[in-house]
C-alpha positions as CSV (number, residue, x, y, z in Angstrom):
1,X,115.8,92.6,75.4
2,X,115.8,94.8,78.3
3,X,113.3,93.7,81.0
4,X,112.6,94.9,84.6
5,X,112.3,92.9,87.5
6,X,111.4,93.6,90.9
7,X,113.5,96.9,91.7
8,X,115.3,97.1,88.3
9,X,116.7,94.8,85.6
10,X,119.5,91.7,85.9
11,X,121.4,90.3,82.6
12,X,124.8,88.3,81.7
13,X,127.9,90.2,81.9
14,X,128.7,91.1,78.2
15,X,126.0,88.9,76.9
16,X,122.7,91.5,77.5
17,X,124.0,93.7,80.4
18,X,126.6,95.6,78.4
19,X,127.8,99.0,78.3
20,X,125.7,100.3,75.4
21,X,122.3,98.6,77.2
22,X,123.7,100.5,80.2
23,X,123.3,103.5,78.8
24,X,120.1,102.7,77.4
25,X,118.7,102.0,81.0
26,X,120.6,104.9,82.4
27,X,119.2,107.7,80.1
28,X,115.9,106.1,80.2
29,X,116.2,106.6,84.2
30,X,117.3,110.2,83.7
31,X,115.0,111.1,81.9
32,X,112.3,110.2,84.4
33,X,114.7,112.2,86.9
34,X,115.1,115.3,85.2
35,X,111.6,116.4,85.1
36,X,112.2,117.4,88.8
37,X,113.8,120.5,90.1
38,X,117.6,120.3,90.7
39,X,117.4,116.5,90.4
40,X,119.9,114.4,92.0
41,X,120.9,111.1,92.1
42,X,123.6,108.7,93.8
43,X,124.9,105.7,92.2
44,X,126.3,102.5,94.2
45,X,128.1,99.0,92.9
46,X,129.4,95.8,94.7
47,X,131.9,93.8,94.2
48,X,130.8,92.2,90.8
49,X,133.3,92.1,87.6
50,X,133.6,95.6,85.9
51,X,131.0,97.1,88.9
52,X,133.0,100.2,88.6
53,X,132.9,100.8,85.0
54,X,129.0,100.3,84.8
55,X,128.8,102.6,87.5
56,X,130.8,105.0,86.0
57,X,128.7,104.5,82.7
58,X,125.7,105.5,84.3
59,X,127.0,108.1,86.4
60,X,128.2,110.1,82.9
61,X,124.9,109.5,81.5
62,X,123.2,111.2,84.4
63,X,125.7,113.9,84.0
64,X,125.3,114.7,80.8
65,X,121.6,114.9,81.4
66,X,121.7,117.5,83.5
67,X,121.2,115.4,86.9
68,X,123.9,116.3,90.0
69,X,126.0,112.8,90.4
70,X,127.1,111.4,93.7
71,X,129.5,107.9,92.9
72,X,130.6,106.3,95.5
73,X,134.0,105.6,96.0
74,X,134.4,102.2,96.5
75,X,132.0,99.0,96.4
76,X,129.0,99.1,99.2
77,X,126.0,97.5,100.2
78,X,122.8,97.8,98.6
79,X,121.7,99.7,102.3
80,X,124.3,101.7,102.6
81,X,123.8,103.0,99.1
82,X,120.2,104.0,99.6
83,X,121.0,105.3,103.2
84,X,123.1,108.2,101.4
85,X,120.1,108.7,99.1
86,X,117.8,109.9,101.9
87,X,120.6,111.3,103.8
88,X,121.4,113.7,101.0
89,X,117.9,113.9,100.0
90,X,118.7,113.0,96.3
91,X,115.8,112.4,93.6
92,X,116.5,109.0,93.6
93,X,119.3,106.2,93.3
94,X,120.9,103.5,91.1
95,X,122.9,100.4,92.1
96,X,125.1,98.4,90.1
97,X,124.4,94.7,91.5
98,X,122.6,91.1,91.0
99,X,122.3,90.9,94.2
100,X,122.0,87.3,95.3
101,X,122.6,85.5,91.4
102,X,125.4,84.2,90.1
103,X,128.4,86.2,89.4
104,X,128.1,86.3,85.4
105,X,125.1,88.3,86.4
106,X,124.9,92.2,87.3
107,X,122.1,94.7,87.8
108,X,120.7,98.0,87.7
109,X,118.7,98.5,90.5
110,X,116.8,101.5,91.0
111,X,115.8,102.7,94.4
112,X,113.9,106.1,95.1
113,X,114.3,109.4,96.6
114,X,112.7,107.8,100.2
115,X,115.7,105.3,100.5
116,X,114.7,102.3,99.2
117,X,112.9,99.9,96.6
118,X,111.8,101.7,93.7
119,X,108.2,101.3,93.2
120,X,105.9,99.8,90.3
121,X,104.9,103.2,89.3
122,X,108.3,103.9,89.2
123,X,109.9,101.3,87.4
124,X,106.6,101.8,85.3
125,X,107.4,105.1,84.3
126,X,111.5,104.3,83.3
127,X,110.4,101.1,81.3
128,X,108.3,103.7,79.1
129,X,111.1,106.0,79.0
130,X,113.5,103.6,77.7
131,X,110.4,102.0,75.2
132,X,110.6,105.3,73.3
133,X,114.3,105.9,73.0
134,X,115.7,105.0,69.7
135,X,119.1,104.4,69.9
136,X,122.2,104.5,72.5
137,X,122.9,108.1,73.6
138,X,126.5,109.0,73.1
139,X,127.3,111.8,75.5
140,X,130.8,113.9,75.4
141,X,129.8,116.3,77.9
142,X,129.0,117.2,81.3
143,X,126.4,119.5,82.3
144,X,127.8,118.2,86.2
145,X,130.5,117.7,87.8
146,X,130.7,113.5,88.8
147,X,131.4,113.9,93.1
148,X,133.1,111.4,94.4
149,X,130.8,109.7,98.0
150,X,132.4,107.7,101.0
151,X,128.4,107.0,102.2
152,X,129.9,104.7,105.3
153,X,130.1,107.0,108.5
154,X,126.7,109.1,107.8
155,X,125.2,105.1,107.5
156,X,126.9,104.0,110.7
157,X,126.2,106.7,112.2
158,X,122.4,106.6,111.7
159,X,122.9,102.8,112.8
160,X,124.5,104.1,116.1
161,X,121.3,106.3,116.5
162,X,119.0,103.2,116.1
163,X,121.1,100.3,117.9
164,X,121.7,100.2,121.9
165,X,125.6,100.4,121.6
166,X,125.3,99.4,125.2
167,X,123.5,96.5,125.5
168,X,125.4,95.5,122.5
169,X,128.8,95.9,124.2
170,X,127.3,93.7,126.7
171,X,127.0,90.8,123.8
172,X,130.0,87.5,125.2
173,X,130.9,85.8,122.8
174,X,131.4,85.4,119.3
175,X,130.1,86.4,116.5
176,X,131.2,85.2,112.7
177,X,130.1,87.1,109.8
178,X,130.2,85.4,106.3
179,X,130.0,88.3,103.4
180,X,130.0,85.7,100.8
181,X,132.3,87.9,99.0
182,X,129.9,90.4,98.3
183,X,129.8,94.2,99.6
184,X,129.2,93.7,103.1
185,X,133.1,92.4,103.0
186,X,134.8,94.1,106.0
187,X,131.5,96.1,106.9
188,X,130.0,94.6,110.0
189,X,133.7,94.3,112.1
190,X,134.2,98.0,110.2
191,X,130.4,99.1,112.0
192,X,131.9,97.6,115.3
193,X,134.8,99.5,115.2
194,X,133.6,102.6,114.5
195,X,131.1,102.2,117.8
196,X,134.1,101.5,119.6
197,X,132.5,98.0,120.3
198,X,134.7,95.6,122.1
199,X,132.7,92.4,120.5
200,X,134.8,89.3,119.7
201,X,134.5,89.1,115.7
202,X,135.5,86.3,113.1
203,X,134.7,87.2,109.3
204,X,135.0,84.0,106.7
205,X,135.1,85.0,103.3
206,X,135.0,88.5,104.1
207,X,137.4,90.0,101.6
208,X,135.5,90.9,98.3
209,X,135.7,88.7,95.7
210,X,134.0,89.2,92.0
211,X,133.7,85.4,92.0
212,X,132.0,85.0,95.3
213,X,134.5,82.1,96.0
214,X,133.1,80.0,93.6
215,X,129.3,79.9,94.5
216,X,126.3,81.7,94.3
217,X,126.2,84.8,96.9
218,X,122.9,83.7,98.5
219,X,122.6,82.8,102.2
220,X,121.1,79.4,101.9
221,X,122.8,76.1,103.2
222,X,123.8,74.6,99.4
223,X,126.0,77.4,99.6
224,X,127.4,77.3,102.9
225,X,129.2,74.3,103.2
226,X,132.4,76.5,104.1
227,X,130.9,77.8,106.8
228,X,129.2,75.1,108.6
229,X,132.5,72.7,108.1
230,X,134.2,76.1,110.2
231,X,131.3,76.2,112.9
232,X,131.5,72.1,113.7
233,X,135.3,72.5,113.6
234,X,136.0,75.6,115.7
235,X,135.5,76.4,119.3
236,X,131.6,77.5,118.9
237,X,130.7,80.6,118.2
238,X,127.3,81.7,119.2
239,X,126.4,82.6,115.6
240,X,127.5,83.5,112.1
241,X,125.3,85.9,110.5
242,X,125.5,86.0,106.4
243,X,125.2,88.5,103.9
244,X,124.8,88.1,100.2
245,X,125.9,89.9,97.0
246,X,125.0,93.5,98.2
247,X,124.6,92.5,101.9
248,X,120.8,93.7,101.8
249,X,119.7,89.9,103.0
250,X,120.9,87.9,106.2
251,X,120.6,84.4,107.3
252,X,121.9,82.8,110.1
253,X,123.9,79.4,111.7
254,X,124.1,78.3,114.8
255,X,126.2,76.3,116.5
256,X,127.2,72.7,114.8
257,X,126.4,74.1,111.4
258,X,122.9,74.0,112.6
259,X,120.8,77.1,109.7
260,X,118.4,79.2,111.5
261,X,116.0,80.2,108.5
262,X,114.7,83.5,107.5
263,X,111.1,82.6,109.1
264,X,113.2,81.9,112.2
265,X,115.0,85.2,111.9
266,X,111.5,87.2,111.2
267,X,110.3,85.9,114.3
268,X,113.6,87.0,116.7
269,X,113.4,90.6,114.9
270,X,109.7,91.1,115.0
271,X,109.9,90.2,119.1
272,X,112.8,92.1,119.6
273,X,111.9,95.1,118.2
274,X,108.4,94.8,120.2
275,X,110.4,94.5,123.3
276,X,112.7,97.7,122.5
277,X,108.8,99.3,123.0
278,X,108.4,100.3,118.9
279,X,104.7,99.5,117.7
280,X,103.4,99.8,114.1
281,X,101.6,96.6,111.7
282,X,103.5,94.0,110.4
283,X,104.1,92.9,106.8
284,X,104.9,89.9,105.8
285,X,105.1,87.7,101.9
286,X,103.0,85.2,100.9
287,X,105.0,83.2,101.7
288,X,105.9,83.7,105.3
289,X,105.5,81.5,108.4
290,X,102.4,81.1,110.4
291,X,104.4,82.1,113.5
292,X,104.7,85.6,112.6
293,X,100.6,86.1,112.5
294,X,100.4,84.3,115.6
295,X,103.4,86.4,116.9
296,X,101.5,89.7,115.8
297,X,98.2,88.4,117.1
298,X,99.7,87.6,120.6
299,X,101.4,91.4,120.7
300,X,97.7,93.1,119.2
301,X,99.7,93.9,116.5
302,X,98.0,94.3,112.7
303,X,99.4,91.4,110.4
304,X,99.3,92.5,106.5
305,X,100.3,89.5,104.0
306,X,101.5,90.7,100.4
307,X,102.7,88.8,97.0
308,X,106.5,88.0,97.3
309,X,108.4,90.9,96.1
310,X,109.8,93.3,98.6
311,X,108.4,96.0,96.6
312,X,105.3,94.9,98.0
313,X,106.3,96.0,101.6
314,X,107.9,99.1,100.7
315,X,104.6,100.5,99.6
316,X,103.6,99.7,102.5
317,X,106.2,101.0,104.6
318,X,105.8,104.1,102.5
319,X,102.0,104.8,103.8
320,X,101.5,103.3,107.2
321,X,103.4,102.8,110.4
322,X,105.4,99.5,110.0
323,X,107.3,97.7,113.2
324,X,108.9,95.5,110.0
325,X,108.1,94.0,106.8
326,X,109.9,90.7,105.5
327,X,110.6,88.0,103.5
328,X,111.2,84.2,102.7
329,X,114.5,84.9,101.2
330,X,115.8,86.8,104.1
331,X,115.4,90.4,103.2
332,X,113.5,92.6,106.4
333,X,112.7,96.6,106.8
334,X,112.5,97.6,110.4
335,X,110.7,101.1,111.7
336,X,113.0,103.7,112.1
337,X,115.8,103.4,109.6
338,X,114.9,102.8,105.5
339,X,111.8,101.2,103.8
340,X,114.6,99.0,102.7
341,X,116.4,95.7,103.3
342,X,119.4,96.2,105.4
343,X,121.4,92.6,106.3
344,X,124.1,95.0,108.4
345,X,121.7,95.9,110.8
346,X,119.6,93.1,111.2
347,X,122.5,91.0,111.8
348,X,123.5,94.0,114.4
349,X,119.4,93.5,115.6
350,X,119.8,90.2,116.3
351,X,123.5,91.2,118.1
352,X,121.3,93.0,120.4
353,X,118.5,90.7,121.0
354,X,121.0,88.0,122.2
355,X,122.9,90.7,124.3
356,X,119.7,92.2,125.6
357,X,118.5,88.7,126.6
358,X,121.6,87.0,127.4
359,X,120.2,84.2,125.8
360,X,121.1,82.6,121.5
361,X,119.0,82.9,119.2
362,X,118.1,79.6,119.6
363,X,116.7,79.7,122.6
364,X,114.6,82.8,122.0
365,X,113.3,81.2,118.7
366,X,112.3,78.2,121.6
367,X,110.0,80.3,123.6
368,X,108.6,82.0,120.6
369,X,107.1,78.4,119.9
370,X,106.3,77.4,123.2
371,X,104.6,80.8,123.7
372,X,102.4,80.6,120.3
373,X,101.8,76.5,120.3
374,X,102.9,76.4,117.1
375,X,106.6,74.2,116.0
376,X,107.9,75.6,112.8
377,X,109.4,73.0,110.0
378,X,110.1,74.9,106.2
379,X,111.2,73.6,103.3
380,X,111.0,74.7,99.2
381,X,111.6,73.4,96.5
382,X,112.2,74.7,92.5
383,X,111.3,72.7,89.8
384,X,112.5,73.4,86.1
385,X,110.0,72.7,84.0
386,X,109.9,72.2,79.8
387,X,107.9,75.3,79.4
388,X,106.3,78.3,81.3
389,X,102.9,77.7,83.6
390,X,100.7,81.4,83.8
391,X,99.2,81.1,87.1
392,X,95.6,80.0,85.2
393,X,96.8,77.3,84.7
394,X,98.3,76.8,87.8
395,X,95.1,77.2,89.4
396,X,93.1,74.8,87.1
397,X,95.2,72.7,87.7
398,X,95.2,72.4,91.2
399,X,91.7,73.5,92.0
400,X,90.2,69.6,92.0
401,X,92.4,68.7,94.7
402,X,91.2,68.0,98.3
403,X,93.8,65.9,100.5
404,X,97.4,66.2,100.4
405,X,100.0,64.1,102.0
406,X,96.9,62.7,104.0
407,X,95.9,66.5,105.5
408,X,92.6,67.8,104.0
409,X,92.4,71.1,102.5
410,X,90.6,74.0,104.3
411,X,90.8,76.5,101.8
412,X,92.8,78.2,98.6
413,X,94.4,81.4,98.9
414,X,95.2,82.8,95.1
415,X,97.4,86.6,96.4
416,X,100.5,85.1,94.4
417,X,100.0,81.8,92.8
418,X,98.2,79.0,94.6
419,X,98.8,78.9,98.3
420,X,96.9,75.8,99.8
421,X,95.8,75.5,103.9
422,X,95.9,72.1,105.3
423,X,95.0,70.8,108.4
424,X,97.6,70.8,111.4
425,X,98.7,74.1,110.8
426,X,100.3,73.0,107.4
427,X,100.3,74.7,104.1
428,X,102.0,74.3,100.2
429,X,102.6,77.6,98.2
430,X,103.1,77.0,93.9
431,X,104.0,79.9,92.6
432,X,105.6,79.9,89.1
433,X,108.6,82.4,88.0
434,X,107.6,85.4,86.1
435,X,110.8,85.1,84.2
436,X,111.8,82.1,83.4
437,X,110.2,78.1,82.8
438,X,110.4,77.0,87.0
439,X,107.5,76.6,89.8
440,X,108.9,77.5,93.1
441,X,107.0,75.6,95.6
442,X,107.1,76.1,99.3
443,X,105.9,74.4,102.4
444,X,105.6,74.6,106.2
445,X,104.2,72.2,108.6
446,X,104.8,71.3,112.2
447,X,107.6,68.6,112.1
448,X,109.9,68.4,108.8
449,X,109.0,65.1,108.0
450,X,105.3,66.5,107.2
451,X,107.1,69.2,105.1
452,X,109.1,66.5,103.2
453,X,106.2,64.5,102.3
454,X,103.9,68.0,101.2
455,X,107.0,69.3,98.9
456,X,107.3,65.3,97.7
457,X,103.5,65.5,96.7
458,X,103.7,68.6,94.7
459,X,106.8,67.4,93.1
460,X,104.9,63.9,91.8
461,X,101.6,65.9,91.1
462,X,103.4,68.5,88.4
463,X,106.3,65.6,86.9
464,X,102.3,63.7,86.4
465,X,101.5,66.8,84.9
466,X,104.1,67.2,82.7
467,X,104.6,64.1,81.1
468,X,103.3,64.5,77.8
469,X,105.5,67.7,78.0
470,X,108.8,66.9,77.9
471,X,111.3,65.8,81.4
472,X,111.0,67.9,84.5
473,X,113.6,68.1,87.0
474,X,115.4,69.5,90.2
């Protein structure tokens, strides 16, 4: 069974996501395309097994379908991808990538014509497409001409446009980007090249690799252990930025091995970007740190707090003035390039904020604290369970509670799952998967052993829970 996701649909390589259900998706999608005047569309892959061939797939389907097809010529980054579809103001886009899963995974993800995550009514309107199509199109023809697309210098040069190449220049140090493998491979040094940037550069595992060197192309510590071994071994670097499977996510290590997380790196862009002189509201997840409503609060700054899903923000970004919009798992939007996730140039953001400064990331992320009063500890957990939990149940579930870890609860917020204020600045999000039997469970407090003991609570309150139900685990 074919089913959407947040921005498109994600299977096993030759198990669901196989040529023929390619095909399906793909004339599904072009079918919602072609009811628009000279539609057009441009079609992306990374670095995943057999990216190329999918790609192709689709690209004949839209073809033969009457839609003019742009395929890029080599694997790229989810940004740079739907850079080229606003920059050649196609109808919309398609790229071939599972972005941060495993690499028996790939994807179709669908962006739209403004550059970015396709929206529910979108995906809405290609899932009842592809309900009513009968059988596996087999097409012989070409109504177009497939065009081959190098997307990289019209994207770096609208990131030259949006950078300050000078302050950047003025960056000392090092700087070590980690591609995972993935299609940001070679792009950040390539960027600084191409500005003619004199910026002392290290890249670790940044030739692609369909494997992903053996572990999951996500920028969290399990899967960084190569890196922080090179970053306590090496002369220091001032950081190592990482990007994942289609380099639309970043995260951060500092010095010593030492992860800055994603709440950490919200916090750095939103103040940056503030002090480069740009104004608009800020979005942020569910599940996002305190700090940034303080931060917005402190710079007058309108705060607006979605469900996780960065769908969510590109809505936004699509109808109001946004300074940035981001999320727990490191994906942000910034004002003045796409109402997309771009890990290239907020790793290039964050380049200039230390240059700007003169100062690491560290130490900026310090006086954000000391300027708000607020110390910022994070931690999640996932927990597998023996069977799905709707969100009802969630919330009858948990709706008889009133201390946790010792800090009383001050009130319930239900926007995604169950999201529970505690005293001391401390909160616990539940929130169970929409596609699969786990309950993702986040917390933030003020020190981490706070955190520890929250996450330790929910993890006893739900394997109580369960017992009659079969064995939960980690």
């Amino acid at each position: 069974m074919i089913k959407f996701g947040t921005d498109g649909w994600r299977g096993i390589i030759a198990d669901d996501f196989t040529i023929s259900n390619v095909k399906l998706v793909a004339q599904a999608h072009a079918q919602h395309l072609k009811v628009q005047t000279s539609p057009r569309v441009v079609i992306g892959y990374d670095t995943r097994f057999a990216g190329r061939l999918f790609a192709q797939t689709v690209a004949r389907v839209m073809a033969a379908n009457g839609v003019e097809v742009f395929l890029c010529d080599e694997a790229v980054p989810t940004p740079v991808l739907s850079h080229a579809v606003k920059h050649l103001s196609a109808t919309g886009g398609v790229m071939i990538t599972a972005s941060h899963n495993p690499s028996a995974y790939n994807g179709y993800k669908i962006k739209g014509s403004y550059g970015g995550t396709a929206t529910p009514n979108i995906i809405t309107a290609i899932e009842y497409e592809l309900a009513n199509l009968e059988q596996t199109p087999e097409f012989h023809q070409h109504k177009h001409q497939i065009q081959s697309l190098n997307p990289s210098p019209a994207y770096f040069q609208s990131l030259c446009q949006i950078l300050d190449l000078e302050k950047i220049g003025q960056f000392k140090g090092t700087i070590i980007h980690d591609a995972m493998g993935g299609a940001g491979a070679g792009y950040l040094e390539r960027f600084l090249q191409y500005a003619k940037l004199a910026i002392s550069f290290q890249g670790i595992r940044n030739i692609a690799d369909p494997m992903f060197y053996g572990i999951n192309p996500e920028p969290i510590p399990a899967n960084l252990v190569l890196l922080e071994q090179h970053m306590r071994s090496q002369p220091p670097a001032n950081f190592a930025v990482i990007t994942d499977g289609d380099a639309d996510r970043v995260g951060v290590m500092l010095p010593n091995g030492v992860f800055f997380n994603s709440h950490q790196i919200f916090a750095v862009l939103l103040d940056h970007l503030h002090q480069k002189g740009l104004r608009g509201q800020v979005i942020k997840t569910v599940s996002g740190s305190q700090l940034i409503d303080a931060l917005a609060k402190n710079r007058n700054l309108e705060l607006l707090e979605t469900p996780i899903g960065f769908k969510y923000i590109t809505d936004a970004m699509l109808s109001r003035s946004v300074l940035i919009g981001g999320e727990e798992s490191g994906g942000f939007g910034v004002q003045g390039h796409l109402p997309e996730r771009d890990g290239i140039l907020n790793a290039l953001l964050l380049l200039e904020a230390c240059a700007t400064r003169d100062q690491t990331l560290g130490e900026i992320f310090a006086q954000l604290e000391t300027e708000t009063g607020l110390k910022h500890a994070y931690d999640r957990i996932d927990l597998h369970l023996t069977s799905p939990i709707t969100r009802a149940e969630l919330k009858a579930r948990l709706k008889t509670l009133k201390v946790i870890a010792d800090l009383e609860i001050i009130k319930f917020d239900y926007t995604d799952g169950v999201k529970i204020f505690l005293t001391n600045y401390a909160w616990i999000l539940f929130r169970p998967s929409g596609t699969e039997p786990m309950l993702r469970i986040y917390s933030e407090a003020q020190d981490l052993l706070t955190v520890q003991q929250i996450l330790a609570f929910g993890r006893v309150f739900f394997t109580d829970q369960q017992q009659n139900q079969g064995v939960l685990h980690e």
